[in-house]
Phi, psi and omega in degrees: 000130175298145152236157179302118163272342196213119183239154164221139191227113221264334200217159179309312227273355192244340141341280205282282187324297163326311167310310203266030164256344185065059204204029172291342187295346190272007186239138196242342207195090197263165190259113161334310208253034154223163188212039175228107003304169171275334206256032188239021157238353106030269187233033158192133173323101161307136188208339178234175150270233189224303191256035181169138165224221164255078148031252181285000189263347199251334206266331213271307196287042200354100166248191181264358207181112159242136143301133160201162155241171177073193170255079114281319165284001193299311182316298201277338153311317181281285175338314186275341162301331158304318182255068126066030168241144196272136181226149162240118141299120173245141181240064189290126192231318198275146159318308193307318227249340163324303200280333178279292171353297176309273208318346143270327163296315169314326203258356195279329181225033143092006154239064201283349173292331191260352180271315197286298186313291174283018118336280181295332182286304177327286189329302194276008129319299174298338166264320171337307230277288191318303183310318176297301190290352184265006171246008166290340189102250183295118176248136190294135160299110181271156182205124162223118177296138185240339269092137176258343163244090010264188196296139192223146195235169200277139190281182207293351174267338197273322162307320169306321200288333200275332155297300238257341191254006167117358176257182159236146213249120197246062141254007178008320189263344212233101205192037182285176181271001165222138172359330190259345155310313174241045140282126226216157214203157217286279172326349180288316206262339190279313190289336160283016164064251196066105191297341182202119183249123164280133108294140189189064168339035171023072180075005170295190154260126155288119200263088206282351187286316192286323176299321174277352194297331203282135200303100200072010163294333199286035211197325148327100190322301171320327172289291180316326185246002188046082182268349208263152206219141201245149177224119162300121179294340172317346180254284189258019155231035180243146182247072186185204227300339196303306213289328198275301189285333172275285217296311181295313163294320178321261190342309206273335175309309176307261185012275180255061208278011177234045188210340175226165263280000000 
C-alpha cells in the first residue's frame, strides 16, 4: 500500500500526533492555529485557519492526503474536494473515539506500532487519573465555559476529562456534537452552584472580570471563593495528543491543587 508523503493537517491535533510519530516529513501544510510541536511554523508552511484557507495555495503543494476535523470544516472541506484533493475528516467527540482516531491516523501512514504504544499510554494514563481520583473522595462541581457569548459549556471530551480527574460537571446532559447543543444561560450556572469554574474562549483571551460582572455570579461558591481558571485551549479543545500529555495534569491541579500528583 502507498502512503501518504505530502499531508496537509487542516487542525493542530494531527500535527502534533506526527510529530510524536516521527512521521513530520510527511506534512507539507499547517493550520495558523497551531503551536504544539512549537518548532512546526518553523519548518512548515501556514496555509488554513480552522474554517477556511487558500485553496489554491494548498492545491500549489500537491499533497496527497489533507486532515481536518468536524463538520464545522464540512464547507472548506468540499472545496478542497472540489479542487479534486483526497481529504479525510476526522470528527471525533468522545476520549474514546480521540484515541481511535490517533490509532487511524498512526496506521495511515505505515505507523501503527508506535501509534498503538502511545495509545496504550494514554489509556493507562486516564485509569491512573480515575484511580486518583476515587480515592480523593469528594468532587468539586466544575462549570467549564467554551464561549461566552453566548455562554457554550464544555464539549464531551473536555466533560469525560473533568469526571475522570475527580470533578462533576454540572451539565452532564448537555454534551450534543455542535455548539448550540451546550448552550447555557447566566441562571442555568448561577442555579447549579459551581464550586470552579474553567474557561477556556476557544483562542479567545478570557476575561475574568466580565465573567464575574454577569448577573448573581457574585454569589457563585466559585466567584466567592475565586475558583476560577483559565486553561489553553491549545491543551483542552485540541481533540489528540495535548489532552493526554497536558490536559490530565492542568485539570487535576485546578480541581485538586492540594492532592495533585
Amino acid at each position: 500500500m502507498r502512503l501518504p508523503e505530502r499531508i496537509v493537517c487542516l487542525t493542530e491535533e494531527t500535527t502534533e500526533f506526527l510529530y510524536l510519530l516521527g512521521e513530520s516529513h510527511r506534512i507539507v501544510g499547517i493550520s495558523a492555529y497551531t503551536v504544539r510541536p512549537p518548532h512546526a511554523k518553523t519548518e512548515k508552511p501556514v496555509v488554513s485557519a480552522f474554517i477556511g484557507g487558500s485553496v489554491s495555495k494548498i492545491v500549489a503543494l500537491k499533497p496527497d492526503l489533507v486532515l481536518g476535523f468536524s463538520d464545522v470544516q464540512a464547507d472548506y472541506a468540499g472545496s478542497l474536494i472540489r479542487a479534486n484533493l483526497p481529504v479525510f475528516i476526522f470528527n471525533q467527540r468522545t476520549l474514546t473515539e480521540i484515541l481511535e482516531a490517533m490509532l487511524l491516523l498512526g496506521h495511515m501512514v505505515g505507523a501503527g506500532d508506535k501509534a498503538s504504544s502511545l495509545v496504550s499510554s494514554w489509556k493507562n494514563a486516564l485509569v491512573e487519573a480515575r484511580v486518583r481520583a476515587k480515592q480523593r473522595g469528594k468532587r468539586p462541581k466544575v462549570y467549564f465555559e467554551e464561549w461566552d457569548e453566548p455562554m457554550i459549556s464544555g464539549i464531551e471530551w473536555v466533560r469525560e476529562l473533568i469526571e475522570c480527574v475527580g470533578g462533576e460537571c454540572i451539565f452532564p446532559d448537555a454534551k450534543g456534537p455542535k455548539a448550540e447543543d451546550r448552550t447555557v444561560t447566566t441562571r442555568d450556572v448561577v442555579d447549579a452552584a459551581p464550586d470552579i469554574i474553567i474557561a477556556s474562549w476557544c483562542g479567545k483571551k478570557f476575561d475574568e472580570a466580565a465573567l464575574r460582572a454577569r448577573p448573581d455570579f457574585d454569589g457563585i461558591p466559585a466567584c466567592t471563593n475565586n475558583r476560577i481558571y483559565e486553561m489553553d485551549s491549545g491543551i483542552i479543545l485540541q481533540p489528540g495528543p495535548a489532552l493526554f500529555i497536558d490536559g490530565i495534569a492542568q485539570l487535576e491541579q485546578i480541581i485538586h491543587p492540594q492532592q495533585a500528583p
